[in-house]
Each structure stands twice: as structure tokens, then as C-alpha cells.
mmCIF file as gemmi writes it, N, C-alpha and C atoms, coordinates in Angstrom:
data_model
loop_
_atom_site.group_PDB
_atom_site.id
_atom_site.type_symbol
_atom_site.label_atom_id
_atom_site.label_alt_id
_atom_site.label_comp_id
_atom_site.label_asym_id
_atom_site.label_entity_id
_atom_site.label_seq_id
_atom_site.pdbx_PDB_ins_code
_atom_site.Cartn_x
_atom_site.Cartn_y
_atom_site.Cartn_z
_atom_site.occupancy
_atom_site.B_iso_or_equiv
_atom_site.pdbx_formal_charge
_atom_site.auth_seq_id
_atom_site.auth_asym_id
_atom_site.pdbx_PDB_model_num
ATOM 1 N N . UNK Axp A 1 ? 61.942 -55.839 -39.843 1 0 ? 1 A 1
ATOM 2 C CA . UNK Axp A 1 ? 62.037 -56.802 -38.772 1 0 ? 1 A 1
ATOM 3 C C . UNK Axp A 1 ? 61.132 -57.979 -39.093 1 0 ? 1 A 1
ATOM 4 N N . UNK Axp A 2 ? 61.636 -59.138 -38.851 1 0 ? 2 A 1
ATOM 5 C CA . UNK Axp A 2 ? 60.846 -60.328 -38.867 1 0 ? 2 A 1
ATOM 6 C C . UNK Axp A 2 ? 59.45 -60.37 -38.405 1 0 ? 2 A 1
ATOM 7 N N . UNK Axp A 3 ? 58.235 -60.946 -38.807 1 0 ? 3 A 1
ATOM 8 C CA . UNK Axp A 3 ? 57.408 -60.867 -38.27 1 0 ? 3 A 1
ATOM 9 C C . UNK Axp A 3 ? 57.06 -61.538 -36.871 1 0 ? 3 A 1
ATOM 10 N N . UNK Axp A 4 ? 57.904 -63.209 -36.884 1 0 ? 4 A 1
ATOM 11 C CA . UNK Axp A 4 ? 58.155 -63.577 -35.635 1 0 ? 4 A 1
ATOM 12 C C . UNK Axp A 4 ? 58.452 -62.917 -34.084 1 0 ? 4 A 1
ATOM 13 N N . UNK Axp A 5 ? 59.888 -62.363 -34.857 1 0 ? 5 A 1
ATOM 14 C CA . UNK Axp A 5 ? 60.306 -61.465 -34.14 1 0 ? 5 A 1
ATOM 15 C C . UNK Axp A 5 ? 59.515 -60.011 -32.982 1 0 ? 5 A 1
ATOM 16 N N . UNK Axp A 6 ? 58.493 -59.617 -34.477 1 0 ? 6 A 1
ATOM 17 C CA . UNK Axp A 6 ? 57.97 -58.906 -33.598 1 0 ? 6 A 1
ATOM 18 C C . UNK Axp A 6 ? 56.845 -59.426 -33.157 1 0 ? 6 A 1
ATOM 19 N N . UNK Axp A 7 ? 55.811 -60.415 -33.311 1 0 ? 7 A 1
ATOM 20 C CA . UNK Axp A 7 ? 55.091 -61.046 -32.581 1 0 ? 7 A 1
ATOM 21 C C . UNK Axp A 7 ? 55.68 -61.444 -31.232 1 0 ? 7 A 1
ATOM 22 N N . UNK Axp A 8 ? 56.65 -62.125 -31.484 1 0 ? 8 A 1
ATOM 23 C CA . UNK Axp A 8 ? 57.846 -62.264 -29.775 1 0 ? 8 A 1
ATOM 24 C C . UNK Axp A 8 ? 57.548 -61.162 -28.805 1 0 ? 8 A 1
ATOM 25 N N . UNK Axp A 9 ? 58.015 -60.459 -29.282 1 0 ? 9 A 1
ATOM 26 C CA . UNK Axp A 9 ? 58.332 -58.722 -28.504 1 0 ? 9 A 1
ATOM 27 C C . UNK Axp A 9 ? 57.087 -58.606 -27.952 1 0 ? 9 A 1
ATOM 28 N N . UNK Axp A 10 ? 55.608 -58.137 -28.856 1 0 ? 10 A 1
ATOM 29 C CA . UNK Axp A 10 ? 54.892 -57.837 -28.566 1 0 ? 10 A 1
ATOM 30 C C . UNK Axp A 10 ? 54.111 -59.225 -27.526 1 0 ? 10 A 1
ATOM 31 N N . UNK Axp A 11 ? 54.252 -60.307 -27.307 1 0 ? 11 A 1
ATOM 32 C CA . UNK Axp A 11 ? 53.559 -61.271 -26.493 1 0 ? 11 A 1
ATOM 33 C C . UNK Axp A 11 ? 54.098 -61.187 -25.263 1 0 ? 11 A 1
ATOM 34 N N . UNK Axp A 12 ? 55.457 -60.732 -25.218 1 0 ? 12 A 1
ATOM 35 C CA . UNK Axp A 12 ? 56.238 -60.905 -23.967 1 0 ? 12 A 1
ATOM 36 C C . UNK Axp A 12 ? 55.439 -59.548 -23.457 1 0 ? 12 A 1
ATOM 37 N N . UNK Axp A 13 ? 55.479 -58.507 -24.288 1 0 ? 13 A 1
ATOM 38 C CA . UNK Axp A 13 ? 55.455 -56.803 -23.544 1 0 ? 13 A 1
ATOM 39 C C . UNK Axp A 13 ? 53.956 -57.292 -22.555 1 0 ? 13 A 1
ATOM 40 N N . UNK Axp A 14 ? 52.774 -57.713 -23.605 1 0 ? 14 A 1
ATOM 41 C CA . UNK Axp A 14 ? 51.633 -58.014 -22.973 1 0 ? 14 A 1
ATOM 42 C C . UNK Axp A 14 ? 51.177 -58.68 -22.146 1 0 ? 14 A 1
ATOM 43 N N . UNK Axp A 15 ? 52.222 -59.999 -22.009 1 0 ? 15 A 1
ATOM 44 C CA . UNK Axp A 15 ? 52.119 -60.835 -20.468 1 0 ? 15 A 1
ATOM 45 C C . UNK Axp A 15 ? 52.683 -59.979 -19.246 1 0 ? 15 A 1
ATOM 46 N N . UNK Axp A 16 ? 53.455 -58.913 -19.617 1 0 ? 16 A 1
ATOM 47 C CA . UNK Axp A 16 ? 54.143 -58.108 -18.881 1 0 ? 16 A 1
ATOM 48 C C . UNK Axp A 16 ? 52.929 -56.855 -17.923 1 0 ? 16 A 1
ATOM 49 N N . UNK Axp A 17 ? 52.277 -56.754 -19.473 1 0 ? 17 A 1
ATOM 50 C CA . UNK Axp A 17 ? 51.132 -55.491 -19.076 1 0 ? 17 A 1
ATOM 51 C C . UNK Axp A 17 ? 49.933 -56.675 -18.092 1 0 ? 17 A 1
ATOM 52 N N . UNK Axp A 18 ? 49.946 -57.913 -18.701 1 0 ? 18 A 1
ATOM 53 C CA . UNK Axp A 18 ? 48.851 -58.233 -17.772 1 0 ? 18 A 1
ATOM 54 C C . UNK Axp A 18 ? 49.533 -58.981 -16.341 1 0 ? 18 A 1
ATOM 55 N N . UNK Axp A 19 ? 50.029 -59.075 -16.05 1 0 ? 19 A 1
ATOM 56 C CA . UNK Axp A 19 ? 50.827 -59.501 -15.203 1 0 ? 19 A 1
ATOM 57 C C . UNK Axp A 19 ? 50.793 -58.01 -14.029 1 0 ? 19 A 1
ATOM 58 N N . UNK Axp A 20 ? 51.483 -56.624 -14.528 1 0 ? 20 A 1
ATOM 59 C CA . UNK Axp A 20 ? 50.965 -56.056 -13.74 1 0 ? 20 A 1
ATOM 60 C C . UNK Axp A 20 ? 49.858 -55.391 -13.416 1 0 ? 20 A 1
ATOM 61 N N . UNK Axp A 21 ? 48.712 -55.369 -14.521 1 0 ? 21 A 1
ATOM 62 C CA . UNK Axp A 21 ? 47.713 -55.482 -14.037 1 0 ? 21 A 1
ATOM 63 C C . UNK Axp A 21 ? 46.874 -56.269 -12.822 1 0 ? 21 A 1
ATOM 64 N N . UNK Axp A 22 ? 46.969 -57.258 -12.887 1 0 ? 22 A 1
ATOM 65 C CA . UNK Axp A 22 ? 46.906 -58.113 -11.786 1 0 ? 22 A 1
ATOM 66 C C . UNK Axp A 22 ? 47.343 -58.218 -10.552 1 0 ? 22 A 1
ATOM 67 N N . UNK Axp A 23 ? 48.925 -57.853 -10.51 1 0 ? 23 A 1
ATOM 68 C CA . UNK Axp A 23 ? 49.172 -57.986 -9.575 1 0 ? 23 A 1
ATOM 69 C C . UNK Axp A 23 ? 49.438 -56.385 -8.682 1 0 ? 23 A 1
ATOM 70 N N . UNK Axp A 24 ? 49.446 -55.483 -9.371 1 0 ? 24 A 1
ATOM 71 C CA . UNK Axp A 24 ? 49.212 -54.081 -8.69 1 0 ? 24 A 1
ATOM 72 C C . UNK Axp A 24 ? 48.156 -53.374 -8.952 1 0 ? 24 A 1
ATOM 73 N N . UNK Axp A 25 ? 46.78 -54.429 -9.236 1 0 ? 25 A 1
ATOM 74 C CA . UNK Axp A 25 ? 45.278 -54.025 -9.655 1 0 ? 25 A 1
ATOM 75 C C . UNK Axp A 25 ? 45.043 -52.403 -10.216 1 0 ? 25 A 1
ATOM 76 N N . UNK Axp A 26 ? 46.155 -52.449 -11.508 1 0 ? 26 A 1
ATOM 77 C CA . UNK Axp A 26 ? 45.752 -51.423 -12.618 1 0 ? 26 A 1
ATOM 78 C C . UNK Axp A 26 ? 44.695 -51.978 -13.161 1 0 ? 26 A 1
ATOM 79 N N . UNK Axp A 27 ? 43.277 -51.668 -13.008 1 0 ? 27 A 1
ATOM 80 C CA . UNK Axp A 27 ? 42.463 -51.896 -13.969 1 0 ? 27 A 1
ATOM 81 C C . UNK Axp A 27 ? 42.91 -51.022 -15.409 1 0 ? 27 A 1
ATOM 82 N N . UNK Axp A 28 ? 43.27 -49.978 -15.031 1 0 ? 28 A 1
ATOM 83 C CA . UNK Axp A 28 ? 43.242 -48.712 -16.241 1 0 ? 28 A 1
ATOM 84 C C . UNK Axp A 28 ? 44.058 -49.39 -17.471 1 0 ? 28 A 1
ATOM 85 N N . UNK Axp A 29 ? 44.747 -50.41 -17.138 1 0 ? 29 A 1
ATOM 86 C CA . UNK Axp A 29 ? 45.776 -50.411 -18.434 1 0 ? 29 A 1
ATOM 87 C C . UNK Axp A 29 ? 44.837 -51.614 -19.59 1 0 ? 29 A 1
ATOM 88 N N . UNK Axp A 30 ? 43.659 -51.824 -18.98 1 0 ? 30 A 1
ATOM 89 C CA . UNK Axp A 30 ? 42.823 -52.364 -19.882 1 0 ? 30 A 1
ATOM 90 C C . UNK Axp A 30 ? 43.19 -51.852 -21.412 1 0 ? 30 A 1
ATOM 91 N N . UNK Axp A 31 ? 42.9 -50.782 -21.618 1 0 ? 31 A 1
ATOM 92 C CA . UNK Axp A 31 ? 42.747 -50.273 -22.897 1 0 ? 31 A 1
ATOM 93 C C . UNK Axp A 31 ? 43.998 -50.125 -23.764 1 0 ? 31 A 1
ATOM 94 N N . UNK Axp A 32 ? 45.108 -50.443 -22.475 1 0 ? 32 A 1
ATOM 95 C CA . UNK Axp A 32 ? 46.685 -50.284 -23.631 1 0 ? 32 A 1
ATOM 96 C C . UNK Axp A 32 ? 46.592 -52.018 -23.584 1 0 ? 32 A 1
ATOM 97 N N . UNK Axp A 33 ? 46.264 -52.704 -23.29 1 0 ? 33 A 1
ATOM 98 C CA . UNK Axp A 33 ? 46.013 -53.888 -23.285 1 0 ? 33 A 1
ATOM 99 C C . UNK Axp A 33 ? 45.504 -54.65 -24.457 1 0 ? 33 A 1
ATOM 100 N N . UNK Axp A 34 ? 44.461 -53.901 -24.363 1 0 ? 34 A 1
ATOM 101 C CA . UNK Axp A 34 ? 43.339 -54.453 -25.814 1 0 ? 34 A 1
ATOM 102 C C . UNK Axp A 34 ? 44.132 -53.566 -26.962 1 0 ? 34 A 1
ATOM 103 N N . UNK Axp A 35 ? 45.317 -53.009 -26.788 1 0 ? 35 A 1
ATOM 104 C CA . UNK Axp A 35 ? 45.608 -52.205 -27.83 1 0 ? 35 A 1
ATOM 105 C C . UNK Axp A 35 ? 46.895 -53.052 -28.121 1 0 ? 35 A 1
ATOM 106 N N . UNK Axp A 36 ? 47.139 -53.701 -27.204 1 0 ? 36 A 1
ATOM 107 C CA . UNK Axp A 36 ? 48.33 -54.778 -27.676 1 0 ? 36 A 1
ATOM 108 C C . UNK Axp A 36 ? 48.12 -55.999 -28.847 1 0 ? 36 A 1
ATOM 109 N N . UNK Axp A 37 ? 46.844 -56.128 -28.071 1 0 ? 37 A 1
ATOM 110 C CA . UNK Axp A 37 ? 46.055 -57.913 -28.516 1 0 ? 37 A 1
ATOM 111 C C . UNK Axp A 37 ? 45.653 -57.206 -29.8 1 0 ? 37 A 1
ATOM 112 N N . UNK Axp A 38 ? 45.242 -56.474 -30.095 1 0 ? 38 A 1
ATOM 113 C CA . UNK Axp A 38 ? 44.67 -55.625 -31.762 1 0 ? 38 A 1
ATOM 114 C C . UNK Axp A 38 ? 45.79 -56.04 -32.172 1 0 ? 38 A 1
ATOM 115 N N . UNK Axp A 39 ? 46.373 -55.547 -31.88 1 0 ? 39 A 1
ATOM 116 C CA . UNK Axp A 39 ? 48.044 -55.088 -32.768 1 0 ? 39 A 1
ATOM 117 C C . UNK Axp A 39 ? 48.539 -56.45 -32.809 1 0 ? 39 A 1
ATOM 118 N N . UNK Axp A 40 ? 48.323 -57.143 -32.003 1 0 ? 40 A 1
ATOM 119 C CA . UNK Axp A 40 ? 48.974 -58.745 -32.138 1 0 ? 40 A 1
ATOM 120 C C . UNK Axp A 40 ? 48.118 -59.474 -33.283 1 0 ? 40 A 1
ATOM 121 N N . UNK Axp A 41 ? 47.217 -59.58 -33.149 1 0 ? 41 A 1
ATOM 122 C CA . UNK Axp A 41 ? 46.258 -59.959 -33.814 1 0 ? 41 A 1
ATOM 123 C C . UNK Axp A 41 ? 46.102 -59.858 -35.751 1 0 ? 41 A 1
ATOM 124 N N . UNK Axp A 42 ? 46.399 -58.627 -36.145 1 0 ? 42 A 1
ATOM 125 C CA . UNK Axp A 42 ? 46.469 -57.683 -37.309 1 0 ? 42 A 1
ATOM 126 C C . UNK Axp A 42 ? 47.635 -58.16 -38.032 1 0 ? 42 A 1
ATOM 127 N N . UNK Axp A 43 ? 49.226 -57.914 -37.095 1 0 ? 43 A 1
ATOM 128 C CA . UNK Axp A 43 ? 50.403 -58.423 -37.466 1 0 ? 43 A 1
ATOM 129 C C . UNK Axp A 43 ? 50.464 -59.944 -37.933 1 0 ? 43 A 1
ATOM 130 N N . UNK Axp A 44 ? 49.64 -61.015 -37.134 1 0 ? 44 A 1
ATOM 131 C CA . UNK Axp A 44 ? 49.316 -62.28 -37.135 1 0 ? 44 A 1
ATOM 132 C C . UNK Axp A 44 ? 48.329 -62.307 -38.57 1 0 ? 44 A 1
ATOM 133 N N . UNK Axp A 45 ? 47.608 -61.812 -38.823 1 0 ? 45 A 1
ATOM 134 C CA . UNK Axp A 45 ? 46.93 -61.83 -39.83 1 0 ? 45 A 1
ATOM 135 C C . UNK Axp A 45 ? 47.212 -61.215 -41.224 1 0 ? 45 A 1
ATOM 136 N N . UNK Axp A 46 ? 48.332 -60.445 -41.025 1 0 ? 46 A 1
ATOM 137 C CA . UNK Axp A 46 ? 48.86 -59.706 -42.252 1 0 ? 46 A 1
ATOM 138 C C . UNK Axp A 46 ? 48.453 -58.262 -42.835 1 0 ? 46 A 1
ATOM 139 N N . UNK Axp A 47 ? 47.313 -58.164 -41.739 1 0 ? 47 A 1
ATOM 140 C CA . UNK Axp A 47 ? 46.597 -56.671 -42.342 1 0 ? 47 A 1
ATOM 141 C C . UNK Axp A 47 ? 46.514 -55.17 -41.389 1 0 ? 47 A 1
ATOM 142 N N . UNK Axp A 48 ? 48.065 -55.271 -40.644 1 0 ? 48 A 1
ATOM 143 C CA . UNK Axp A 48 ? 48.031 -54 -40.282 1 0 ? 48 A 1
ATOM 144 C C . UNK Axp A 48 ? 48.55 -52.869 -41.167 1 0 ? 48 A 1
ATOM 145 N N . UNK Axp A 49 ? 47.82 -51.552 -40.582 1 0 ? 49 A 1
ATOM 146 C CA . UNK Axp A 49 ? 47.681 -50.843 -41.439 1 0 ? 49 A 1
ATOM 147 C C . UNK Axp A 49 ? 48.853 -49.782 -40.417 1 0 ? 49 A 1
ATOM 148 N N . UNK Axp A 50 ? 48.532 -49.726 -39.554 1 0 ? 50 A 1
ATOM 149 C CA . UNK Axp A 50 ? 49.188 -48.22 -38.466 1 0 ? 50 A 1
ATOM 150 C C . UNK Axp A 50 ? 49.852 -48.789 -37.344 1 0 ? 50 A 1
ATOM 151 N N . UNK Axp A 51 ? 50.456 -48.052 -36.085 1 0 ? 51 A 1
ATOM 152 C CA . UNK Axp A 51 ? 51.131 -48.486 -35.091 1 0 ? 51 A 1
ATOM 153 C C . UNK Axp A 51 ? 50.222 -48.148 -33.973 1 0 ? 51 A 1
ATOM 154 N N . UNK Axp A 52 ? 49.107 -48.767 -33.831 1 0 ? 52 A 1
ATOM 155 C CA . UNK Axp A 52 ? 47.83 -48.408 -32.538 1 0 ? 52 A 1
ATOM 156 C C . UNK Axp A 52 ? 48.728 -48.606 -31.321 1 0 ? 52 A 1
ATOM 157 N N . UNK Axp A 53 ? 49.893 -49.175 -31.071 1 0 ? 53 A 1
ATOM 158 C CA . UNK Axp A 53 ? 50.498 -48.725 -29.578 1 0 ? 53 A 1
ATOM 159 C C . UNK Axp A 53 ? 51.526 -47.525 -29.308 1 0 ? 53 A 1
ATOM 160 N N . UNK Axp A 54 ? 51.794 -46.86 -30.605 1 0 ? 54 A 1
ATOM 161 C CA . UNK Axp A 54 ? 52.436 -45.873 -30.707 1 0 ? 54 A 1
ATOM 162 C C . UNK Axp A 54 ? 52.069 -44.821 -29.529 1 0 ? 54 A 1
ATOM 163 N N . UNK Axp A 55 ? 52.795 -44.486 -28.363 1 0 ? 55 A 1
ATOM 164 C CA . UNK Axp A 55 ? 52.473 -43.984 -27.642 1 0 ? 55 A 1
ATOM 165 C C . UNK Axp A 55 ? 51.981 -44.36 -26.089 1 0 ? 55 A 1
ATOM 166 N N . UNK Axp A 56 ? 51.991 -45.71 -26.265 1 0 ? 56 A 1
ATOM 167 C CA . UNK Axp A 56 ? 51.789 -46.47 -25.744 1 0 ? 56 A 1
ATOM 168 C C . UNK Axp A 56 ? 52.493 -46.137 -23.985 1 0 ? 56 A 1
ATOM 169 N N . UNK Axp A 57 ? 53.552 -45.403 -24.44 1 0 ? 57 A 1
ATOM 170 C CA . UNK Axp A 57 ? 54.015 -45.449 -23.17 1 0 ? 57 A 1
ATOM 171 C C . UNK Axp A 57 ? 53.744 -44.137 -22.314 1 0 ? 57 A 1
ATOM 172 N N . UNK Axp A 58 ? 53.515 -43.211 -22.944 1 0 ? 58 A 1
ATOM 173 C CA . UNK Axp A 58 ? 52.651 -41.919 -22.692 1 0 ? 58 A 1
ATOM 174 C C . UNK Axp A 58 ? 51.53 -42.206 -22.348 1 0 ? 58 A 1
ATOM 175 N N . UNK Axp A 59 ? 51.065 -42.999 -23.084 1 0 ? 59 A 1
ATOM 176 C CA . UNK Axp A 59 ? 49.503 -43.336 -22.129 1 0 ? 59 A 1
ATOM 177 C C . UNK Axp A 59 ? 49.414 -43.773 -20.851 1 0 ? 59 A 1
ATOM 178 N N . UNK Axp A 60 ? 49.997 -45.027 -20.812 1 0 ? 60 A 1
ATOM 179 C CA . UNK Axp A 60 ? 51.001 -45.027 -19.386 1 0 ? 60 A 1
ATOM 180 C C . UNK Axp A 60 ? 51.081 -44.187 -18.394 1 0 ? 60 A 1
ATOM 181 N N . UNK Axp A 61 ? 51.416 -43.647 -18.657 1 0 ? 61 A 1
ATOM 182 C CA . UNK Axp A 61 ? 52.617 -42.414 -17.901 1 0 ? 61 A 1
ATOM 183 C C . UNK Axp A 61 ? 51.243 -41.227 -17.206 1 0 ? 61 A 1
ATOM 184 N N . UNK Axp A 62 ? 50.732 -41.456 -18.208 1 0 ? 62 A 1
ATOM 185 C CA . UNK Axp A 62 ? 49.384 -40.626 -17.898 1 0 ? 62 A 1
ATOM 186 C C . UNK Axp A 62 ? 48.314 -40.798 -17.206 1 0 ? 62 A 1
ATOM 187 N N . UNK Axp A 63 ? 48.468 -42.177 -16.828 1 0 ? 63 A 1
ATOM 188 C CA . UNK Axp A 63 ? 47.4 -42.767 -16.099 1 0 ? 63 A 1
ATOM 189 C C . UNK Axp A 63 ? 48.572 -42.653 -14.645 1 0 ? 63 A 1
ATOM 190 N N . UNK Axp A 64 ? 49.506 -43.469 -14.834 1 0 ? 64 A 1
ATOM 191 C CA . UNK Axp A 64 ? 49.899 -43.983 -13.501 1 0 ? 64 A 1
ATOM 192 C C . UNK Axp A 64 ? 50.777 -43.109 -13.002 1 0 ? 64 A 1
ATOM 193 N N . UNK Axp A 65 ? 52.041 -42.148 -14.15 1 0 ? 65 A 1
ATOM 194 C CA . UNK Axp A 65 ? 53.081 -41.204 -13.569 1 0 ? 65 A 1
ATOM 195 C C . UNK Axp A 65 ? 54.213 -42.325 -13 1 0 ? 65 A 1
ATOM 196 N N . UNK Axp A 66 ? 54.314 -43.82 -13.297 1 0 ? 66 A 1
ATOM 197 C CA . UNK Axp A 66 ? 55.234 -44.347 -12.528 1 0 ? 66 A 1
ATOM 198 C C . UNK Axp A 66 ? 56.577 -44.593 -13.507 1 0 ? 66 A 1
ATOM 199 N N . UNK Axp A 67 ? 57.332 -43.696 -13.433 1 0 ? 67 A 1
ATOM 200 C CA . UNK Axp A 67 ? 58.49 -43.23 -14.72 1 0 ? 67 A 1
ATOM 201 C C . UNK Axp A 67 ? 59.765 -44.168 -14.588 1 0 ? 67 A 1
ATOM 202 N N . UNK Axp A 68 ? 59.864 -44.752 -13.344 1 0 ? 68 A 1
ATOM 203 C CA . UNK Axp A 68 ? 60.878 -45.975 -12.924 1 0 ? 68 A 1
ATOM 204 C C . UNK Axp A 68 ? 60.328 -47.46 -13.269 1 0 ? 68 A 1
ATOM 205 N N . UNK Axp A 69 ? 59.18 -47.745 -13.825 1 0 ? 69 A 1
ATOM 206 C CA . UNK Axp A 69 ? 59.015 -48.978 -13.838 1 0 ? 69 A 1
ATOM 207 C C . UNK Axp A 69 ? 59.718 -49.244 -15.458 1 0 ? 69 A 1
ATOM 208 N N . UNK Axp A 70 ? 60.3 -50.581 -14.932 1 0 ? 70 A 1
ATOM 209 C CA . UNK Axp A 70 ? 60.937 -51.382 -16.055 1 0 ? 70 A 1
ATOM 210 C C . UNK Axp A 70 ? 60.441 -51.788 -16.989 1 0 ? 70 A 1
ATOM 211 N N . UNK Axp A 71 ? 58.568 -51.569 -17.139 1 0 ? 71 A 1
ATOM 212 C CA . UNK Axp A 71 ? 57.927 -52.352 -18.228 1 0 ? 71 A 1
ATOM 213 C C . UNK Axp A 71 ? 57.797 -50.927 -19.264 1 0 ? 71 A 1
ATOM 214 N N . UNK Axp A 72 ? 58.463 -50.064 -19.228 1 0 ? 72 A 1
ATOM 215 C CA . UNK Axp A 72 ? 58.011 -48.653 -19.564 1 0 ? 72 A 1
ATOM 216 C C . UNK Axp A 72 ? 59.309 -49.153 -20.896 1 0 ? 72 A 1
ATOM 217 N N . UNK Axp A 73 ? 60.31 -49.588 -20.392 1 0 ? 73 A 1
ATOM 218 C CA . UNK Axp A 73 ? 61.561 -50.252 -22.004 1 0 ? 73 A 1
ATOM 219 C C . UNK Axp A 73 ? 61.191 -50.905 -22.679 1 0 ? 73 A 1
ATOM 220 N N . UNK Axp A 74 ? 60.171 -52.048 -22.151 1 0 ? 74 A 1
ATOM 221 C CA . UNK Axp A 74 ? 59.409 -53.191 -22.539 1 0 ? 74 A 1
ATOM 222 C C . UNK Axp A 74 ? 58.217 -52.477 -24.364 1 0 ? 74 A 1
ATOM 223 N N . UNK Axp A 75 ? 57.745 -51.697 -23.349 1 0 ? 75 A 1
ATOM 224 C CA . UNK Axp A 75 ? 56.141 -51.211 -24.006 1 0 ? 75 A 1
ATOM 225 C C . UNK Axp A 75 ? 57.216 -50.182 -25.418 1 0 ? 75 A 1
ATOM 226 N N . UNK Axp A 76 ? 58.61 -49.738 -24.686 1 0 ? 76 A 1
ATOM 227 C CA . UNK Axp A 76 ? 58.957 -48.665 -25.882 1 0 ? 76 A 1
ATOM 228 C C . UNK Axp A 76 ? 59.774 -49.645 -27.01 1 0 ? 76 A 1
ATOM 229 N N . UNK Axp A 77 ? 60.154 -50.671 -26.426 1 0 ? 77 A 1
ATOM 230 C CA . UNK Axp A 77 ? 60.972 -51.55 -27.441 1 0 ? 77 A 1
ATOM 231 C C . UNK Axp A 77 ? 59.869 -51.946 -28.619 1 0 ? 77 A 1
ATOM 232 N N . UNK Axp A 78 ? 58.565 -52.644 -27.819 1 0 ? 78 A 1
ATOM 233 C CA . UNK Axp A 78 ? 57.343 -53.002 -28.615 1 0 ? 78 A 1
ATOM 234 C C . UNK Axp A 78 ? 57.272 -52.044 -29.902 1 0 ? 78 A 1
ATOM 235 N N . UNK Axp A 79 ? 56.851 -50.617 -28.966 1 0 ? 79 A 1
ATOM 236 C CA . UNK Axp A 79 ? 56.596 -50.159 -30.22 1 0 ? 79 A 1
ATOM 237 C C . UNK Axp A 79 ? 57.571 -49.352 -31.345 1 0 ? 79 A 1
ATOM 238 N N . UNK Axp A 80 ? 58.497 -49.594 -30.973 1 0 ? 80 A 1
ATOM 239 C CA . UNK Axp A 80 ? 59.729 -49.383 -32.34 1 0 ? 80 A 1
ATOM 240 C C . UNK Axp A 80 ? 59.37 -50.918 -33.535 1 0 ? 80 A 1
ATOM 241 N N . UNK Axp A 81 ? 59.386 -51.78 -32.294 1 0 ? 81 A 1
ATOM 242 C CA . UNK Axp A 81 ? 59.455 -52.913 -33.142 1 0 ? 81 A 1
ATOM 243 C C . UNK Axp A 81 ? 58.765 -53.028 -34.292 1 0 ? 81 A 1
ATOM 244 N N . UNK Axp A 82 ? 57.173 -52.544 -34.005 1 0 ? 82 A 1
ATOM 245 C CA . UNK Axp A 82 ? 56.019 -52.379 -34.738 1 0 ? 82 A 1
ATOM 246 C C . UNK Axp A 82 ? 56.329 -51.112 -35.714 1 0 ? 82 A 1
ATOM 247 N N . UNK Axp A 83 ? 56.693 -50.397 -35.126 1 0 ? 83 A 1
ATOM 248 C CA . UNK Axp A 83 ? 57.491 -49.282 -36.373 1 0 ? 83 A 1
ATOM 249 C C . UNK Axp A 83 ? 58.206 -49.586 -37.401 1 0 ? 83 A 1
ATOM 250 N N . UNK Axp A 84 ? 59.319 -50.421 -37.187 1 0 ? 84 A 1
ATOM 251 C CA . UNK Axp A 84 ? 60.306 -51.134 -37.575 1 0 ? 84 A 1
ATOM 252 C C . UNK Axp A 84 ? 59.251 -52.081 -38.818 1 0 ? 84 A 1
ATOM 253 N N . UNK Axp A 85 ? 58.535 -52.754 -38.538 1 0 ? 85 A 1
ATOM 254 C CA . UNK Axp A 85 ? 57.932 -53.974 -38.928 1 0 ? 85 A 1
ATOM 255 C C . UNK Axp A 85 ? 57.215 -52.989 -40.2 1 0 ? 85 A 1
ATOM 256 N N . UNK Axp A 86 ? 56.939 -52.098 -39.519 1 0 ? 86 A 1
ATOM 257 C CA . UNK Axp A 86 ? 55.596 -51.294 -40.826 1 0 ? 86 A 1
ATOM 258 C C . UNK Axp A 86 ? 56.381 -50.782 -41.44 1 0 ? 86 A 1
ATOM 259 N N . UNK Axp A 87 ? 57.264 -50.37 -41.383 1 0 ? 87 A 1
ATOM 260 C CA . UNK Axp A 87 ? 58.663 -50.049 -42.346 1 0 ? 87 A 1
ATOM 261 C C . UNK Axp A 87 ? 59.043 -50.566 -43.736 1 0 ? 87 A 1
ATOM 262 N N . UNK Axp A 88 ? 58.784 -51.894 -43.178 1 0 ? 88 A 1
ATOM 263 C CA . UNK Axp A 88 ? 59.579 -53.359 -44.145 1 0 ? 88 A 1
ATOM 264 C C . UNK Axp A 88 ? 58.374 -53.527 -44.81 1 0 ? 88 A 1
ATOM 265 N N . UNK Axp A 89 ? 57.165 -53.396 -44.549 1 0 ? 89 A 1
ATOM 266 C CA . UNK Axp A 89 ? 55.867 -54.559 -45.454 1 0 ? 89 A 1
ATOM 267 C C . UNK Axp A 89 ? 55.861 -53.429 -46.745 1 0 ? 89 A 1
């Protein structure tokens, strides 16, 4: 997958994660948060090594249990994408 491409994916998923952070005051998703911006960051720079959101949505799930929210396709698309991406380099 393009690297664009998945930089795309992953900026949208994270305005998504902070967005509901904010507005349904999840503090907790801090840490899948900062696990986005890593991962954005690394891809942007050329030197990722692993998929640090792998799971990403289990973590989720584990904090909040909310199995209907729509950002749960969002966070799983992300991290194929990043799968996908570490695939190709």
C-alpha cells in the first residue's frame, strides 16, 4: 500500500479517536492515541519497524466494551492498512 495512502487512513482514524475523546470525555483512549501519532510519525519518517496499533481495537473494547461504535471499522481498517504497508517495505 502506498505510503500516502496509509498516512491518509491513519490521520483520519486519529482525528476520529480524538474527536471522541473529547467529546464523550474518554480520557482512557490516550494511550491508543499516542499509539497512533508513533505510528504516524515512524511511517512519515521511514523507520517503522512493527504494527504498534495492532490490536488496537481490542484495546478498545477493553476499556470501553462499546462493540457498536463505528470508529471500531475505522481503527480495524488502520490497522490492516499498516499491515498491508509493512508487507510491501
Amino acid at each position: 500500500m502506498d505510503k500516502k495512502i496509509v498516512l491518509n487512513i491513519l490521520n483520519s482514524t486519529l482525528d476520529a479517536l480524538e474527536k471522541e475523546k473529547e467529546l464523550y470525555d474518554k480520557h482512557d483512549l490516550m494511550n491508543i492515541i499516542n499509539k497512533y501519532k508513533s505510528v504516524i510519525e515512524k511511517i512519515s519518517n521511514d523507520i517503522i519497524e512493527y504494527n504498534a496499533i495492532h490490536n488496537s481495537v481490542r484495546a478498545y473494547l477493553e476499556i470501553y466494551n462499546d462493540y457498536d461504535n463505528p470508529l471500531l471499522y475505522k481503527m480495524s481498517d488502520a490497522e490492516e492498512a499498516v499491515s498491508e504497508y509493512l508487507s510491501n517495505i
